[in-house]
C-alpha positions in Angstrom: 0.0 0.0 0.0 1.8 3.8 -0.8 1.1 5.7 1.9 2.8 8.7 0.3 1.4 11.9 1.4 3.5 14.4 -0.2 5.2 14.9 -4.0 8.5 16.8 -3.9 9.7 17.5 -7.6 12.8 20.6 -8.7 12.4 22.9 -11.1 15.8 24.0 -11.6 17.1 25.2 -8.3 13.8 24.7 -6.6 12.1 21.9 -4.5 8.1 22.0 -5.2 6.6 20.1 -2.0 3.2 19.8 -2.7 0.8 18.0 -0.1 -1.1 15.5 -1.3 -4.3 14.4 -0.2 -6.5 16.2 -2.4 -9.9 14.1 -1.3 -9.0 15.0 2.3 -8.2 18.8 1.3 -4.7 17.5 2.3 -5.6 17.8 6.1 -2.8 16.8 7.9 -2.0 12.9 9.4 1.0 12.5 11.7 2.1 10.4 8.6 2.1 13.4 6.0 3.7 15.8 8.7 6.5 13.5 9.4 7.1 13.6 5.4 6.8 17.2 5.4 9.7 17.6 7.8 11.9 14.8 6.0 11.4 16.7 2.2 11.4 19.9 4.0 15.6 19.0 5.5 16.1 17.1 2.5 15.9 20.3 0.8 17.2 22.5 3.1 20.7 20.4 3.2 20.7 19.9 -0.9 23.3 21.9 -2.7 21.7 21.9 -5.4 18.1 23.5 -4.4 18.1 27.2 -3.6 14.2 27.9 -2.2 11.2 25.7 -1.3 7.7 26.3 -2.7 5.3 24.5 -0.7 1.9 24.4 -1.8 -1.2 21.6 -1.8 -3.1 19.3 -4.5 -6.3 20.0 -5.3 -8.6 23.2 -4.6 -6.9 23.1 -0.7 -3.8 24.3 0.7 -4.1 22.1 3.7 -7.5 22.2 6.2 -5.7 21.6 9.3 -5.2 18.1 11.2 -7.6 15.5 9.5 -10.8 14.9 11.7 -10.7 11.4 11.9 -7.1 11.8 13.5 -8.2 14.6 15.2 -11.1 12.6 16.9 -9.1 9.5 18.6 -5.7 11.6 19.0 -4.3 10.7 22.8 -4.2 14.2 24.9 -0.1 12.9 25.2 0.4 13.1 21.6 1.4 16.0 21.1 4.4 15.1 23.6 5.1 11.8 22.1 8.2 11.0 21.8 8.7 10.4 18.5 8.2 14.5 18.1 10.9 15.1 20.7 14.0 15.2 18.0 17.9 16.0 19.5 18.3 19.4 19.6 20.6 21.2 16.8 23.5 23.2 18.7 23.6 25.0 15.4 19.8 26.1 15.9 17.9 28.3 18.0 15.5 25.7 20.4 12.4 27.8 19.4 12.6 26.6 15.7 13.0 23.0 16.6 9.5 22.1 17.6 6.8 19.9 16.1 5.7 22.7 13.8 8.3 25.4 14.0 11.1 24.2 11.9 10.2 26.2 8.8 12.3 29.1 10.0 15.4 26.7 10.2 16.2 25.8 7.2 18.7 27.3 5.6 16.7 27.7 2.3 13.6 30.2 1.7 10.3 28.6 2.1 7.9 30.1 -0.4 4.1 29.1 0.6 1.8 29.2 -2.9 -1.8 29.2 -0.9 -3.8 28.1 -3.2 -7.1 27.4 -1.4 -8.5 27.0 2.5 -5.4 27.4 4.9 -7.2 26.7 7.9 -5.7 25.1 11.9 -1.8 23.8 11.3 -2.9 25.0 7.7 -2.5 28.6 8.5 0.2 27.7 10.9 2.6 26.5 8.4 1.9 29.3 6.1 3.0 32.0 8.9 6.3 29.9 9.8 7.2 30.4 5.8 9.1 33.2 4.6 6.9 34.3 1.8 3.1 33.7 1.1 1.8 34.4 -2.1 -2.2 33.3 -1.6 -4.8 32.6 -5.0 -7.6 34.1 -5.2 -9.6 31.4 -3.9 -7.6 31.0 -1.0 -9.3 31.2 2.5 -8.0 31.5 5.6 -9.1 30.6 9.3 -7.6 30.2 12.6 -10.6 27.3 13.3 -8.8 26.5 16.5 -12.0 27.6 18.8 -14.4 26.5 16.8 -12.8 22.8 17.5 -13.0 24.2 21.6 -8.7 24.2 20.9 -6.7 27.0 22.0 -3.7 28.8 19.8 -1.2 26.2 18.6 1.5 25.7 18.0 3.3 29.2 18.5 0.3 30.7 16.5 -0.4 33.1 19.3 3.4 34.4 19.2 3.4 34.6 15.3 -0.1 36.1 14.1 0.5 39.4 15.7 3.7 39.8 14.2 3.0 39.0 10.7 -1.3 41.3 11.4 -0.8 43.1 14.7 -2.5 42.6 17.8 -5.8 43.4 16.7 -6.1 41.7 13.8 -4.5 38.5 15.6 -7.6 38.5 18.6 -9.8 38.8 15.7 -8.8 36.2 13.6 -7.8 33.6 16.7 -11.0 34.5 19.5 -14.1 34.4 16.5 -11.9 31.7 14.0 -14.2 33.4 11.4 -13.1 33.1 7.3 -11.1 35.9 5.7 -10.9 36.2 2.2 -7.2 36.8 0.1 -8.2 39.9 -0.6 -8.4 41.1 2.7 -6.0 38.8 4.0 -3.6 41.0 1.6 -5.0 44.1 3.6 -4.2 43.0 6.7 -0.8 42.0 5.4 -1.2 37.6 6.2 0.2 37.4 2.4 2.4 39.2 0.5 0.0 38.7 -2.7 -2.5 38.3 -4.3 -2.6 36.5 -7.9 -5.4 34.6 -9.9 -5.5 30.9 -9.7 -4.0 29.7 -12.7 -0.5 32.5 -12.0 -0.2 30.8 -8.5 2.4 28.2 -9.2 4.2 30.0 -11.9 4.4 33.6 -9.6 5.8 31.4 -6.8 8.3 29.7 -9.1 9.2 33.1 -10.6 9.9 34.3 -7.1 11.8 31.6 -6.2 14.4 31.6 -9.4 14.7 35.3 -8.4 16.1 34.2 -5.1 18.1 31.3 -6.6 19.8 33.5 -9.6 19.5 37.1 -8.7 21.0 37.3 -5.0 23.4 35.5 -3.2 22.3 32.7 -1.6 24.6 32.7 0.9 23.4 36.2 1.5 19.9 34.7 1.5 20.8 32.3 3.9 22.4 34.6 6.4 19.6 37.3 6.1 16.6 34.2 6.8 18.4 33.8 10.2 18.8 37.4 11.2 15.3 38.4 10.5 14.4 34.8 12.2 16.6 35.7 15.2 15.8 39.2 15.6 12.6 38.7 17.6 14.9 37.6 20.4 17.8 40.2 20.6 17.9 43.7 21.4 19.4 46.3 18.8 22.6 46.0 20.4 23.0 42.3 19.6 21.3 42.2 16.1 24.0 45.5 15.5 26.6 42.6 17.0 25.8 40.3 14.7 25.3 42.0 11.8 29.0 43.3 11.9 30.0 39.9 13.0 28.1 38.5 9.5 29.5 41.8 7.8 33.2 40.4 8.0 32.5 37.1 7.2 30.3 38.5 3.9 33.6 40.8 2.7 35.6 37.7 2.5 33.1 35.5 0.2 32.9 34.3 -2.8 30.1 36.0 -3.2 30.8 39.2 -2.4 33.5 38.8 -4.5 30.8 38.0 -7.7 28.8 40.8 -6.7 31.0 43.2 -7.3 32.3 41.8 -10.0 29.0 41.1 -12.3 28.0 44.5 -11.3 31.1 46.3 -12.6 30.9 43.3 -16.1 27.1 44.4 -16.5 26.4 40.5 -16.7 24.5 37.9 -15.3 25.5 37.2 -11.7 27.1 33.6 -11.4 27.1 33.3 -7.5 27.6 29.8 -5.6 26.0 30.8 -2.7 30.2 30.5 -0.3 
């Protein structure tokens, strides 16, 4: 029996994860999530792929943690051990959880929302670095209309990405919000039609693998990941720590260079 829950394919320099349970509007299973995480550090640790674009089969995104999972799921679970990983020295502990990982991978995570994005839907989305919704999409919180309470780090990461406001809204009444005015309240960074989904996120994600360094990608992910947790003195720190390193890279040295040859850049990403 395949019990494969996700396709990963590249497109040049980028890894396409796309859930796949289109009858189930690729709600999540504890099998499909473990995949996730496997594809997504697969790509994260391949030379060869520059960004992720992560998106779902079907006329869903992903509708949260399937029902029938949902119902029989043992209050422990969510401490099992088999979600309790090592911890990575080389990682901050806060992106190391169940659902939280997105923001460690060394790779951009591009999120092509192209329909519902509802419960660990909408979580996943917010942990990505970019999220470029359909017009069809939909998005919901739906935590307390299940009588659940803010997941997964939701409650720390909707008000940074909304504000305050719009986070209690969103999380206390778990109503539907359109893409439009999910692009109002800035969820998403657009808004495209249905068929331009795929091919905006791909577009976006050869701009990142071609156009800038992706060593200075990489280094930039964790700042802005990091910064939530320093004060300007340390993110000043670090920055002129990075700085240094930067000046004596490879690709420092190619950005000078195409820019003075008024050519293509040709960057490795050391």
């Amino acid at each position: 029996m395949n019990d494969q829950q996700i396709r990963t394919t590249v497109d040049g320099a980028t890894a396409v994860i796309t859930l796949d349970r289109p009858d189930r509007m690729n709600a999540l299973t504890r099998v499909l999530e473990a995949q996730l995480r496997a594809a997504v550090e697969q790509a994260g640790a391949d030379p060869a792929v520059r960004a992720i674009v992560l998106t779902g089969a079907g006329r869903a995104f992903c509708a949260g943690m399937d029902m029938d999972e949902l119902e029989v799921l043992p209050p422990e679970d969510i401490r099992a051990e088999q979600w309790m990983r090592p911890y990575d020295m080389n990682r901050r502990a806060d992106y190391q959880t169940r659902y939280s990982y997105f923001p460690a991978a060394p790779k951009p995570i591009i999120s092509a929302v192209n329909g519902a994005a509802a419960g660990l839907g909408l979580v996943m989305a917010l942990y990505s670095d970019f999220r470029i919704a359909s017009e069809q999409a939909v998005f919901a919180t739906a935590f307390a209309k299940r009588g659940l309470i803010a997941e997964h780090g939701i409650a720390w990461m909707l008000p940074r990405i909304v504000g305050h406001a719009n986070a209690t809204d969103l999380l206390l009444t778990s109503r539907k919000i359109d893409a439009a005015e999910a692009l109002r309240m800035g969820l998403v960074n657009r808004v495209v039609p249905a068929d331009r989904l795929l091919p905006e996120a791909l577009a976006l994600a050869r701009a990142l693998s071609s156009e800038v360094s992706p060593r200075s990608v990489r280094v930039m992910k964790r700042q802005l990941w990091e910064a939530p947790y320093q004060g300007l003195g340390e993110a000043v720190a670090l920055a002129n720590a990075e700085m240094s390193i930067s000046l004596q890279s490879e690709d420092f040295q190619e950005g000078v260079a195409h820019f003075q040859e008024k050519r293509a850049a040709r960057f490795t990403g050391r």
